[in-house]
LUMGU-494502 format. One record per residue (C-alpha): residue in three letters; y, x, z. Coordinates in steps of 0.2 Angstrom, whole numbers, padded with zeros to 4 digits, always signed. Layout:
REM LUMGU-494502
alaYXZ/...
REM end
This chain:
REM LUMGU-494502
unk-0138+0077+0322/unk-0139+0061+0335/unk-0153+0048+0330/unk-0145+0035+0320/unk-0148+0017+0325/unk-0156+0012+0307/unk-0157-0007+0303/unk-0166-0015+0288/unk-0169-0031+0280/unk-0183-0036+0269/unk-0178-0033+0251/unk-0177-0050+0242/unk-0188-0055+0229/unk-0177-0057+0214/unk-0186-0071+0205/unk-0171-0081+0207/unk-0153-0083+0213/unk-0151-0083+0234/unk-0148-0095+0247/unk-0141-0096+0264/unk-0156-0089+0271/unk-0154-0072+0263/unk-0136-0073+0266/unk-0142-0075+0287/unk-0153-0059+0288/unk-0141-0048+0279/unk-0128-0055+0290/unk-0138-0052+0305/unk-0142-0035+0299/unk-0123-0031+0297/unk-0118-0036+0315/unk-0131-0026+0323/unk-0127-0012+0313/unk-0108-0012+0313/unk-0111-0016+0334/unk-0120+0002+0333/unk-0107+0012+0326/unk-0096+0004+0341/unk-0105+0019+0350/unk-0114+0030+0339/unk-0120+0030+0320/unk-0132+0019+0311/unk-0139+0016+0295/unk-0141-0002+0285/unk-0152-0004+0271/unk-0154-0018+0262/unk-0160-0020+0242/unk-0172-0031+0230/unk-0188-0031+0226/unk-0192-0031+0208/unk-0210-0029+0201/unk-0223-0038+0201/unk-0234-0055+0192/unk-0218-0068+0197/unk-0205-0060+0191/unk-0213-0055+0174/unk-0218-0072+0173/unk-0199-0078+0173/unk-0192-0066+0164/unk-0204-0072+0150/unk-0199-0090+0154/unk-0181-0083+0149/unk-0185-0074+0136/unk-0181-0056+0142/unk-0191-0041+0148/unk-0193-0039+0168/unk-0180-0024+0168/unk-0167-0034+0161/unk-0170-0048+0169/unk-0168-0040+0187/unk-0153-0031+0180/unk-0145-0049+0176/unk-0148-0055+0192/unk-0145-0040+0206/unk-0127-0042+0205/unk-0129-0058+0210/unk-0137-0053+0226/unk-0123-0038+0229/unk-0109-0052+0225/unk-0119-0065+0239/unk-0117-0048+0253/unk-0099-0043+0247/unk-0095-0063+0250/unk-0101-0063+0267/unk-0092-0047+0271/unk-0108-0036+0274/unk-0106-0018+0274/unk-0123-0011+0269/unk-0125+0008+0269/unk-0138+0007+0256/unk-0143-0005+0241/unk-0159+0000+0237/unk-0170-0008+0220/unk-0188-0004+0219/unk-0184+0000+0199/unk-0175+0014+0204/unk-0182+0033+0200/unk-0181+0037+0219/unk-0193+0023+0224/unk-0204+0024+0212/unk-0207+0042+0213/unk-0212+0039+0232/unk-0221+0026+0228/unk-0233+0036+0218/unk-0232+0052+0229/unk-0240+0039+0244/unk-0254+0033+0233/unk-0258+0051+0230/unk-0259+0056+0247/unk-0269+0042+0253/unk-0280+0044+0239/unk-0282+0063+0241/unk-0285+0059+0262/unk-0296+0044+0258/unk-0287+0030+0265/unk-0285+0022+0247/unk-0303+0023+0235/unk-0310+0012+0222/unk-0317-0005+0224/unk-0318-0023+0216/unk-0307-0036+0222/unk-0314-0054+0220/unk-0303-0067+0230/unk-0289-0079+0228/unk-0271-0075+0225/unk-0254-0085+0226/unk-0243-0077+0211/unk-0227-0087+0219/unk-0232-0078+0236/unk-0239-0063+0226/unk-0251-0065+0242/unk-0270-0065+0243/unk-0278-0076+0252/unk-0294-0079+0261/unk-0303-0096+0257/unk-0303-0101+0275/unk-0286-0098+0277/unk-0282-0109+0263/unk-0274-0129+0262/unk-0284-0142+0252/unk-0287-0128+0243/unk-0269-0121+0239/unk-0258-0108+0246/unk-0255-0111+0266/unk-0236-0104+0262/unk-0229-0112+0247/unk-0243-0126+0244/unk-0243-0122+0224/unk-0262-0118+0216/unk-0270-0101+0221/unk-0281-0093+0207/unk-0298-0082+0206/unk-0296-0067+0203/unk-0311-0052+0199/unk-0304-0036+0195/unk-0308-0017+0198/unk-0295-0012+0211/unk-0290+0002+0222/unk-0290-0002+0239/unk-0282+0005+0256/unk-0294+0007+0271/unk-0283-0005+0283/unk-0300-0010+0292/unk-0300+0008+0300/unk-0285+0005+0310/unk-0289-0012+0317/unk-0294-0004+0333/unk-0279+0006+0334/unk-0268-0009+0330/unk-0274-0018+0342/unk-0272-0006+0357/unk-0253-0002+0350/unk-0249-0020+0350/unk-0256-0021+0371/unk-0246-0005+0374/unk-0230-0012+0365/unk-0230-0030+0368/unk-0212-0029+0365/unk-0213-0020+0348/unk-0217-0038+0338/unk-0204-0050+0341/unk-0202-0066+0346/unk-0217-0067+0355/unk-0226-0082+0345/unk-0229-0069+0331/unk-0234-0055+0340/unk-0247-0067+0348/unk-0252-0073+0329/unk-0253-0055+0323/unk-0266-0051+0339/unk-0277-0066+0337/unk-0277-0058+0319/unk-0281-0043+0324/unk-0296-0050+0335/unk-0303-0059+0322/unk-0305-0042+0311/unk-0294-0034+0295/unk-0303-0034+0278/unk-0296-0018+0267/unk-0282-0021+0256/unk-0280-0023+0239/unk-0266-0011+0231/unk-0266-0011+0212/unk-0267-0024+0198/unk-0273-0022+0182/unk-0269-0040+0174/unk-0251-0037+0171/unk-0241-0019+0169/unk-0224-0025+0179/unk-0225-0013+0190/unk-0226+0005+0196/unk-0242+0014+0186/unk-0254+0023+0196/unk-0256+0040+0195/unk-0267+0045+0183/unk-0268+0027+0174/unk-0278+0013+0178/unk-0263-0003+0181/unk-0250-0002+0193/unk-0246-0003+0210/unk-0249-0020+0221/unk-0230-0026+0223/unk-0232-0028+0241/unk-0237-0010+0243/unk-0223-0005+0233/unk-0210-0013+0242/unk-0213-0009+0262/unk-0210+0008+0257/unk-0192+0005+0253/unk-0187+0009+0271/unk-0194+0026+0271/unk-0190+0029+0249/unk-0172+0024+0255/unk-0169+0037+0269/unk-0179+0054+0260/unk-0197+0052+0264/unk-0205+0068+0258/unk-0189+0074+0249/unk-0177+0076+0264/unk-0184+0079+0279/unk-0170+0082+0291/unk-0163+0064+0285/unk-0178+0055+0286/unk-0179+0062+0305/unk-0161+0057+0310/unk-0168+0037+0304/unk-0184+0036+0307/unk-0194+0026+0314/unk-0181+0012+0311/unk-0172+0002+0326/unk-0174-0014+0320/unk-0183-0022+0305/unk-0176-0040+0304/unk-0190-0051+0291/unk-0196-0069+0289/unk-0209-0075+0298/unk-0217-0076+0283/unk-0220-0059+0279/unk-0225-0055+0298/unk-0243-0050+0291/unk-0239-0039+0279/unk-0226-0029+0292/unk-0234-0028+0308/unk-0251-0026+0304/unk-0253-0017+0285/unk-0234-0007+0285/unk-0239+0000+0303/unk-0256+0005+0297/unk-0250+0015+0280/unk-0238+0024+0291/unk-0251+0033+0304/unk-0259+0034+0287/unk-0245+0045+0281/unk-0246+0052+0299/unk-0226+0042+0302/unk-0223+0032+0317/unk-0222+0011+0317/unk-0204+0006+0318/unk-0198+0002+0338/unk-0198-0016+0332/unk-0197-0029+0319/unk-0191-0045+0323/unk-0197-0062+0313/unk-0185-0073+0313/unk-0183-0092+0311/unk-0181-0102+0296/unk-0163-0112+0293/unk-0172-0131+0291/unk-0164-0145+0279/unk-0175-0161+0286/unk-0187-0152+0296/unk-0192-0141+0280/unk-0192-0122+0278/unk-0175-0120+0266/unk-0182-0108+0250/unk-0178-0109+0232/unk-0197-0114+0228/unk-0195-0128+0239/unk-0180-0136+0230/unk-0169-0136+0243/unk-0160-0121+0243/unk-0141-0123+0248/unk-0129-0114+0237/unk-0120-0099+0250/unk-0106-0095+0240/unk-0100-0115+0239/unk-0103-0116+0258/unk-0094-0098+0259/unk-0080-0106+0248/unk-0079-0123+0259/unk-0081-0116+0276/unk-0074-0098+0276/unk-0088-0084+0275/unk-0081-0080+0293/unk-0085-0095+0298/unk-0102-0098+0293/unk-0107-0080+0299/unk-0102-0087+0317/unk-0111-0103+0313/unk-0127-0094+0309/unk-0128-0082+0326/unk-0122-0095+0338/unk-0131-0109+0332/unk-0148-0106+0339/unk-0155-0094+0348/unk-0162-0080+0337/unk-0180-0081+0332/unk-0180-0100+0332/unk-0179-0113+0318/unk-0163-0120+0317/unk-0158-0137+0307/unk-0143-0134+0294/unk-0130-0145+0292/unk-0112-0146+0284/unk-0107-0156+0302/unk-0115-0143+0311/unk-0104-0130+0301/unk-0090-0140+0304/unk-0090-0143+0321/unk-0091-0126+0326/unk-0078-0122+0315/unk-0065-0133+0323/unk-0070-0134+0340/unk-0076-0115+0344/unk-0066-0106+0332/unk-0049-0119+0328/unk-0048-0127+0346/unk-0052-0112+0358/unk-0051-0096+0348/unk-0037-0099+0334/unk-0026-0111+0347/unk-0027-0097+0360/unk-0020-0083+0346/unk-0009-0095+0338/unk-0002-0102+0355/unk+0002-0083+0363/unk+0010-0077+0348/unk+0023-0090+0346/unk+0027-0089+0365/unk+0028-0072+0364/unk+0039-0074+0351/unk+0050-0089+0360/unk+0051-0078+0376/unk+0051-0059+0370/unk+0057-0060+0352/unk+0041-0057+0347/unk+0038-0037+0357/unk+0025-0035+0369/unk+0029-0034+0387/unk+0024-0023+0399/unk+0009-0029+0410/unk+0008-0029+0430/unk+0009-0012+0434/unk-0002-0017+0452/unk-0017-0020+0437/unk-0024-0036+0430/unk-0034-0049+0438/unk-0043-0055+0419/unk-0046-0035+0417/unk-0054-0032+0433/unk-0066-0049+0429/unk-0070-0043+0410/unk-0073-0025+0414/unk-0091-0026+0410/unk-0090-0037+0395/unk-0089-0023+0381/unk-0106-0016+0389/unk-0114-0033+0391/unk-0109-0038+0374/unk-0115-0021+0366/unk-0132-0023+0375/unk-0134-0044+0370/unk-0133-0040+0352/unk-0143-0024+0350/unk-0158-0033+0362/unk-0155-0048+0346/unk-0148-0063+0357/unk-0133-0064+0350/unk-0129-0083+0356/unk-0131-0074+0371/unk-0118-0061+0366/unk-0104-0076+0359/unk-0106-0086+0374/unk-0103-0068+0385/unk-0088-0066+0374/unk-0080-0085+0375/unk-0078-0081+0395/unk-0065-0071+0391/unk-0058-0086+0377/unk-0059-0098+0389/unk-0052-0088+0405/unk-0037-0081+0392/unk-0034-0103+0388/unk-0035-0107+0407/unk-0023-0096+0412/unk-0011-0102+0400/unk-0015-0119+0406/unk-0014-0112+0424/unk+0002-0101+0424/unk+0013-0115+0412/unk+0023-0097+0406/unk+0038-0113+0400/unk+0039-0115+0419/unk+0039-0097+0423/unk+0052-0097+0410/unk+0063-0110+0416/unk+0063-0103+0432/unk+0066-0086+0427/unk+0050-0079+0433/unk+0051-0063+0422/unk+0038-0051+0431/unk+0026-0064+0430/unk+0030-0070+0413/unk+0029-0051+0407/unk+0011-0048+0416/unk+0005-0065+0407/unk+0012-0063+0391/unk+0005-0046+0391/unk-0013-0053+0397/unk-0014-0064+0384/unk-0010-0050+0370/unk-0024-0039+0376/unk-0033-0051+0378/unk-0033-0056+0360/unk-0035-0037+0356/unk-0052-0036+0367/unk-0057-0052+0356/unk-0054-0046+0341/unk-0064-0030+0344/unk-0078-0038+0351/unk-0079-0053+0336/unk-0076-0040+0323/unk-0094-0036+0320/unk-0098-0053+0318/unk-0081-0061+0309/unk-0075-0043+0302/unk-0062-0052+0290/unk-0055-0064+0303/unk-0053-0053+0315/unk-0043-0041+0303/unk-0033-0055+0304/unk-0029-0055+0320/unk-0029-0037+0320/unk-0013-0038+0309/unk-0005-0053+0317/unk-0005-0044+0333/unk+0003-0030+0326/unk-0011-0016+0332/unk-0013-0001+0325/unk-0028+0008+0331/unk-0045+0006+0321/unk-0051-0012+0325/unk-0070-0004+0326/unk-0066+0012+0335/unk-0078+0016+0349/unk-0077+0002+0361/unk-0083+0013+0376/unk-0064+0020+0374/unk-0054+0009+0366/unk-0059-0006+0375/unk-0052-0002+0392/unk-0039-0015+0400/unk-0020-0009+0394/unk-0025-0003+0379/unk-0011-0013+0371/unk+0005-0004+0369/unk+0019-0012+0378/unk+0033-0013+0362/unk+0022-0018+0349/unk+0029-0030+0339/unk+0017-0047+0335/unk+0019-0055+0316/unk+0015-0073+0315/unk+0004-0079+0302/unk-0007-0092+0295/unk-0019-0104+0306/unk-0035-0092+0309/unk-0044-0107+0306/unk-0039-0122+0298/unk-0046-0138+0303/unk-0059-0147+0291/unk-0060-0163+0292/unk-0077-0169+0298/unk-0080-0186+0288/unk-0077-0176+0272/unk-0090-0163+0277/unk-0106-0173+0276/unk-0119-0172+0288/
REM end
């Protein structure tokens, strides 16, 4: 079986509801993975995270036990995805059987090889962050992340030798300076690295929400527990010839954040388990309300299924890829939202649909004409842009990968503008009229295609105005070659693709 281009998210702490940060990985995580099935198969996984101090503590706060209290709130998370018209292979939660039991079958391998052994941990710990901190590391002495109070904690605890593969780290990060991304974090994770790894904690033994160890004595360090989601998911030690057609992953898309504990300790327990590293995890940016990180802990998480409900999921799925480039902060904003919305999607993508339709329909009753039979000029200039596409959003710059695909918006609008089809009309111009008209419908068709991975109900849409047929995400290497469109398929108008919103009653 062909390796299988295998995308992953961090699973989401589920000590609360989500925002439109979580709703921005997933969504990123869906285009690269329904962009890969374009040309070959791929594998999304995406899931929550459930053990551990903090989410004990607020099911406490509520009155329930952990269990239930994840089980309230994971269809909250599966409702956010199924809003934003993710498609996720796999939904995985670290509560399950599966997990757990390779979980536990890790611990007793390292154990048995001697990568995990028993020691005392004395330090300071973030339960917000579920994070332990050095005391140099820390902020008028509070947690550098979330700024709340760190405790001391002195416990017996089982430990896993992450010193030992400080050297190897190090010389896999200078032989794969691409394998860390964007490049800011892979140059923090080095000077890391230089500075020297200290072993790592793995269990607790102050609270019981969480995997037990083998053979008793507290459970598992949540941290531990959930970096091996991405192997638990795909049959780690239970199914070996799946685990081989997804591993290592494609891409690992996290928060900065969490850079620490994926490039430098999920690397490490892998050689440990004698696996390779993922080809490469990519920290991205944070969506910033005033210059602030956005996070539910910091009080200003925005709600993404009112901003789905305002703006059109579709929508906000474009606002989130073309906004900035991918890695980098970005500043949110319902303006913003909105003026992408009108002017990209309304003004230049909806008018072009809207406008060819009805002039098919004034001219042609509504049936495709035949196209120049000598070939298409707009085809011969957009012969690459499938390819180029393809390779800007698997390579992550998808602003780069919109901006390829509006040539082919604006070139389709300027010859509209350009040819004046009610002067070709008028004067009876009918060859030239037919090889426009036709132009302008596969045209839409190549955008449709090409946009579906990133607006997949929007561009269903148009799939059905237009009257096509063929599978919308069919292998583009095929489907998207100039004439594609059958000449006597019959258009159906519909609704505005995007509706404008009116800006002063968006906010700002």
């Amino acid at each position: 079986m062909k390796r299988a281009f295998y995308v992953t998210t961090p699973i989401y702490y589920i000590s609360g509801n989500p925002h439109i940060g979580h709703a921005y990985t997933t969504v990123v995580a869906d285009v690269l993975a329904r962009t890969a099935r374009t040309s070959g198969p791929a594998y999304f996984l995406t899931g929550t995270d459930e053990h551990g101090q903090k989410v004990a503590n607020a099911a406490t706060a509520a009155g329930t036990t952990p269990q239930a209290w994840c089980d309230e709130l994971v269809p909250r998370w599966q409702k956010l995805f199924a809003t934003y018209h993710v498609r996720y292979d796999d939904f995985i939660r670290t509560t399950e059987p599966r997990h757990e039991s390779v979980v536990q079958r890790v611990f007793e391998r390292l154990r048995d090889n001697g990568d995990v052994y028993l020691g005392k941990y004395e330090g300071w710990y973030c339960v917000n962050d579920e994070t332990f901190w050095l005391e140099a590391k820390l902020v008028d002495g509070k947690c550098p992340t979330c700024g709340r109070e760190v405790q001391w904690i002195s416990e017996d605890d089982w430990f896993f030798r992450l010193s030992n593969y400080r050297d190897r780290l190090l010389q896999y990060y200078r032989e794969h300076p691409e394998w860390v991304r964007p490049k800011s974090v892979y140059n923090e994770m080095v000077a890391l690295l230089e500075e020297g790894l200290e072993d790592f904690s793995i269990s607790r033994t102050n609270f019981d929400w969480g995997i037990p160890i083998p053979g008793g004595g507290g459970v598992i360090y949540v941290w531990f527990d959930a970096l091996l989601n991405y192997i638990s998911a795909i049959g780690w030690s239970s199914d070996p010839e799946r685990f081989a057609t997804y591993w290592p992953a494609s891409v690992q898309l996290i928060g900065k954040e969490i850079a620490r504990f994926h490039t430098l300790i999920w690397p490490a327990v892998l050689w440990a388990l004698g696996e390779q590293a993922p080809e490469l995890v990519f920290a991205h940016g944070w969506i910033t309300v005033d210059g602030q990180k956005m996070g539910k802990s910091l009080g200003n998480a925005v709600d993404p299924f009112a901003l789905a409900e305002r703006f059109g999921a579709d929508s906000l799925r474009y606002f989130l890829l073309r906004e900035a480039p991918f890695g980098s902060d970005f500043s949110y904003s319902e303006a913003k939202i909105a003026q992408r919305h009108n002017s990209d999607l309304g003004n230049d993508l909806g008018n072009l649909v809207r406008r060819s339709l009805s002039m098919l329909f004034k001219y042609r009753d509504g049936v495709v004409p035949p196209g120049d039979a000598t070939g298409s000029e707009v085809g011969a200039a957009m012969a690459t842009l499938p390819q180029r596409v393809r390779s800007l959003i698997l390579s992550l710059d998808f602003r780069g990968a919109l901006e390829a695909v509006w040539e082919l918006v604006v070139t389709l609008n300027r010859r509209i503008d350009d040819q004046k089809p009610w002067v070709l009309h008028r004067e009876e111009r009918d060859t030239e009229l037919d090889a426009l008209l036709y132009d302008l419908c596969e045209g839409i068709r190549w955008l449709a295609m090409l946009l579906h991975p990133v607006m997949p109900e929007r561009t269903a849409e148009m799939w059905r105005q237009l009257g096509a047929t063929a599978p919308i995400d069919a292998d583009w290497s095929e489907a998207l070659r100039w004439g594609g469109l059958a000449p006597g398929t019959r258009v159906v108008l519909g609704d505005a693709l995007f509706p404008r919103i009116e800006l002063d009653a968006a906010g700002s």
